[in-house]
Structure formats: C-alpha cells, structure tokens
Steps between C-alpha positions, in 0.01 A plus 500: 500500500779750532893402403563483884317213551578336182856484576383370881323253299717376263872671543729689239833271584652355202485176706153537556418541119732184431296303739163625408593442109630107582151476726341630198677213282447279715093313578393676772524882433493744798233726508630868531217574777655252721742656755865520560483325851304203364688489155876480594590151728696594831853452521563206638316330228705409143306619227645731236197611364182711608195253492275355751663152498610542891096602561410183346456164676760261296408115626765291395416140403725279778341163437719243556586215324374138492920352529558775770537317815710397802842361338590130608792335515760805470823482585636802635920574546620348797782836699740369667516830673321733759382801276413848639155585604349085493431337827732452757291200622496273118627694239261555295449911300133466493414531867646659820570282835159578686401357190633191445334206563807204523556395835772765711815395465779506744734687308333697216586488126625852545800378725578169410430463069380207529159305400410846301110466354412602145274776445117436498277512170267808630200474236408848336139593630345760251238679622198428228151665478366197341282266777591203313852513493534580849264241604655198227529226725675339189786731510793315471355150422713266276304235336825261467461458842160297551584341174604168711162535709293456171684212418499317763078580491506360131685208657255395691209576302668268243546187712135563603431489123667145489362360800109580372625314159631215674165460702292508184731233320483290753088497497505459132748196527290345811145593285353595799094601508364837506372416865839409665661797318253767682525355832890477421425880431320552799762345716743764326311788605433363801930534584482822326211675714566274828131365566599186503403440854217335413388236216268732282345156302293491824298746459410376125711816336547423153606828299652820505190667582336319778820504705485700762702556796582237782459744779104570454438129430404230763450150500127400435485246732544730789201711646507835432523734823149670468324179466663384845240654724226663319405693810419851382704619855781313431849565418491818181641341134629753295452403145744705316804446723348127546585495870326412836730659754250379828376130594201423306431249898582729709189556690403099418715177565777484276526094591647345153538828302865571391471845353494776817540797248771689290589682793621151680689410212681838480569442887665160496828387430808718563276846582545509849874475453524731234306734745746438752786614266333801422458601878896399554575680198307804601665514867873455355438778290363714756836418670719613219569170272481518137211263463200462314274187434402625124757652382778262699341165563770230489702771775188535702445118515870413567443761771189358677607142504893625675314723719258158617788302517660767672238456721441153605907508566399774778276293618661225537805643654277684755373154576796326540686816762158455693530126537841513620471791715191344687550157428874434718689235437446174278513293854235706663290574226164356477307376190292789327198327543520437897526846550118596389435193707347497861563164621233375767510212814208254459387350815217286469359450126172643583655843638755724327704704680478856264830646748808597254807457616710782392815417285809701485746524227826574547675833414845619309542695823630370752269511747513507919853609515607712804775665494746738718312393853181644377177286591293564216558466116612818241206682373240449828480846632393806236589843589231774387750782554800383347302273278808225503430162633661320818520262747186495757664411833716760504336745222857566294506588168863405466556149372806406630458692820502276796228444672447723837181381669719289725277316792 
C-alpha cells in the first residue's frame, strides 16, 4: 500500500487524527482499512466524532408505562377570549373549523366571544415496535373503577351465604328425616334447572344417578308408538330421535285410535296461522315494509291481525254501498230473503203451477221519466260513432235538447 492511498484511507487532518485517537479511546475502534466515505457521518447528522455509530441500527426502548393513559377528569383554563389561529366555529386551539364537531353556530366564537370551548386532551400515540403494547387492550384501565362492581358481586354472594344457613337451621330445628330433606333437595334443583314440568316421583327416581331427563321419559301406562301396529309396512319409528312422523292406521281403520302420528301433532294448533303470517309477512316485504316474522314477530302479528281487520271493514263497507245502491228506499225495499224467493200460484192441491212471476225491485233512479217532449226515456238509443248515449225517438245525444221527431 503506497502513502497515496493511506492518506485516502485514513486522512492527514489534525481533525482527523483527533477523531481517530478519541475512536481509538473509545470501545469500538475504527479499522484503518475502512474508507473515508463510510467512516465520516454526512452533514446533516450531529456527531463530532469519526465512528460508525450513524451505520449502526440504534433501537430505542419506547415501552410505555403501566400509569400512562388517557387523563380523566382535567380541568383545563376556561379564555374568555377569541385567540389567533383556534376555530372560528367553538374556540377551541386543538382543531380547525372543518374540524370541529359542536353543532354550527349562528354566530361563531370568532365574532361574538362568547360560549368559548376549552382545548381537548389529544393523547400522545408513540409509535412502538413491541406487538404487545400496541395491541394492550388494558391500556388505560383503572382498577378503582370496577371496584363498586365487585362489591356489589360479594354482596350478593353473601346474602346467598345467609339464606343457605337459614335453610339448614331451620331443618335442624324442625328434625326433619333424611328422606324429606332429599326430595326438599330435589324440589330445589328442580327451580334451579326448570324440569319441574312434571312430578319426577312417578317414574320411581330416587337418586342423583338414576335421574334422568323429563324430555326422553314417558308415562308407562301409555303404549309405546311401535307397538301400535306391528305391521312390518306400517308407519317407520325411528329409535334414536324416538319419533313416528306417519300414521301407524293409515292404510287400516283408525276407528278408536287417538295417535295419527308426530307429523299431526306438529300440524295442529296455531300452524296454519302461523303459516299464514309467514306468507303476509313475505308479501309486505316484497312490497317494501320492514317486516320479518323471526326476527320481528310481535310487529308482524300486530300487522296481520290490522291488515284482517282492515279487511272485514272493506268488506263490510262494500256491502253496505251495494245494499243501498240496489236496495232503494226503506219503503220499497223488500226483505233479503224474498228476493232469492220465486213465489208460485197453487190451483188445485194435486197440480202446481211451476210459472214464476217475475218481481221487480225498485231503483235509486228514477225511472220512466220523459222529459223535454221526447217520447222515450234518457239512455235508450246508443250511438256506435259517437259512442254517447241518447234518446231513441229522435236519436239525440243532447240531454236537454228538445225533442224533434214531432208527428
């Protein structure tokens, strides 16, 4: 190695021999065959001294705290006075007026000093390497605060305590049997679990682990559903879901036999009108309504029974604007029944006379009315062309037009 490169190496500065002897002092030496270019830091970084610190990955340690948190129940200083650069809408220095999230005011804090809003508590978010930390869904938690919660648990758990010593006195003081104090026990667990529905000493259950539960259990008396017709065609039993969904009689009389399958049982009751709801519920959502038997049922109930009642109202209206548009008047009108009735003339009793007289009812309209000379009545000639009705003897479409077939 010539002195050329020795000095491109290492330098013959004064301030390059002061820096080389304090990286010489200091732990991590330079090596002379390292270059210039990689030895000296650029100049926009502060470091005195030739060494390889600025080549060096430096990780500082940022982990928070356990007490650093959101702050509660600050009070910041109230101003009194619009300051420069803080919203014009509030007040406030830490955000601008696109920004702000209190409701628009008529005249802005910037104009009229009034009402001004303290600055907000903006928490300091350090940016951490550590997955923990910036995943703590602790962060910020003061116990103090669901102190009362565990109190009031301990509460309860102690008046529990005090109520299961009371019981126990008073069976000691009433020197009750070991019997009576197991079903008494029973009973308990019976509120506890809710299978009480049905009296479990019936089916001769006498501990803890021959008790089983109430739904698989039937009463003996009964026949069981595969021994109801022991036809090998007949209805299928499936053992493990203990169901017969056909009828066991259905290709035999079922005269006297009460039990026409699961499936009939499933099918009676309120099915059909829950089926009905679900078919109105379907077709008012199809029209747009917010409606759903499942997941709204008292709405889609409330619903169907307006929209029957609804209804029958409709109907009955209809009925009642029909019967007093063809019925006429309360003097004219006949009885309901007499109309569907053909009335006959009996001669002798031996012969009946099967000729129907025809009966006419009376109209709202008034009927053979003749007016302006014409001969015939409004509405007895049709013209094709015009397509407007008239009078027939002298074919006018006019209504008040007199007549002109003059004889």
């Amino acid at each position: 190695m010539n002195s050329s490169e020795r000095e491109y190496i290492v330098g013959d500065d004064a301030d390059d021999e002061s820096n080389t002897s304090k990286a010489k002092d200091s732990d991590d030496a330079l090596n002379p065959h390292i270059p210039q270019f990689i030895a000296r830091a650029p100049w926009y970084v502060t470091q005195n001294e030739s060494s390889l610190e600025h080549q060096r990955l430096t990780i500082k340690n940022t982990s928070g705290d356990l007490d650093t948190g959101i702050k509660r129940g600050v009070l910041n200083e109230t101003h009194y006075k619009y300051r420069k650069g803080a919203c014009t809408n509030c007040g406030s220095m830490t955000h601008q007026a696109r920004d702000c999230l209190e409701r628009p005011r008529k005249v802005g804090a910037k104009w009229s000093n009034l009402d001004i809003c303290p600055d907000e508590i903006i928490p300091d978010v350090k940016k951490t390497n550590n997955l923990d930390e910036k995943r703590d869904r602790w962060k910020g938690f003061v116990p103090e605060d669901y102190r009362p919660i565990v109190e009031q648990f301990e509460a309860v758990e102690e008046l529990a305590k005090k109520k299961r010593a009371e019981k126990v006195e008073e069976l000691l003081s009433k020197n009750i049997d070991s019997k009576t104090a197991e079903s008494e026990k029973l009973d308990q667990e019976k509120d506890e679990l809710k299978l009480g529905d049905f009296d479990e000493t019936t089916f001769g259950v006498s501990s803890d682990n021959t008790r089983t539960n109430v739904r698989n259990l039937r009463i003996r008396e009964d026949t069981a559903k595969y021994l109801r017709n022991l036809d090998l065609n007949s209805a299928f039993y499936d053992p493990k879901s203990r169901s017969m969904r056909e009828d066991p009689f259905q290709k035999s009389s079922n005269i006297g036999n009460i039990y026409r399958g699961d499936n009939a049982i499933r099918n009676s009751g309120d099915v059909s009108k829950i089926l009905l709801m679900e078919a109105f519920a379907y077709n008012m959502h199809k029209k747009g309504e917010n409606i759903h038997l499942q997941a709204l049922p008292t709405r889609s109930e409330m619903l169907y029974k307006s929209s029957i009642s609804n209804k029958d109202n409709g109907n009955l209206k209809q009925l009642e604007e029909l019967s007093k548009r063809y019925e006429g008047n309360n003097k004219s009108a006949i009885p309901k029944l007499d109309l569907s009735e053909r009335p006959t003339t009996i001669g002798d009793l031996s012969v009946l006379n099967t000729k129907a007289t025809k009966k006419y009812v009376s109209s709202i309209y008034v009927e053979d009315e003749y007016i302006s000379n014409h001969t015939q009545v409004w509405g007895s000639y049709y013209d094709k062309d015009t397509q407007k009705w008239g009078f027939r003897c002298c074919k006018q479409t006019c209504r008040f037009s007199k007549c002109t077939n003059v004889e």
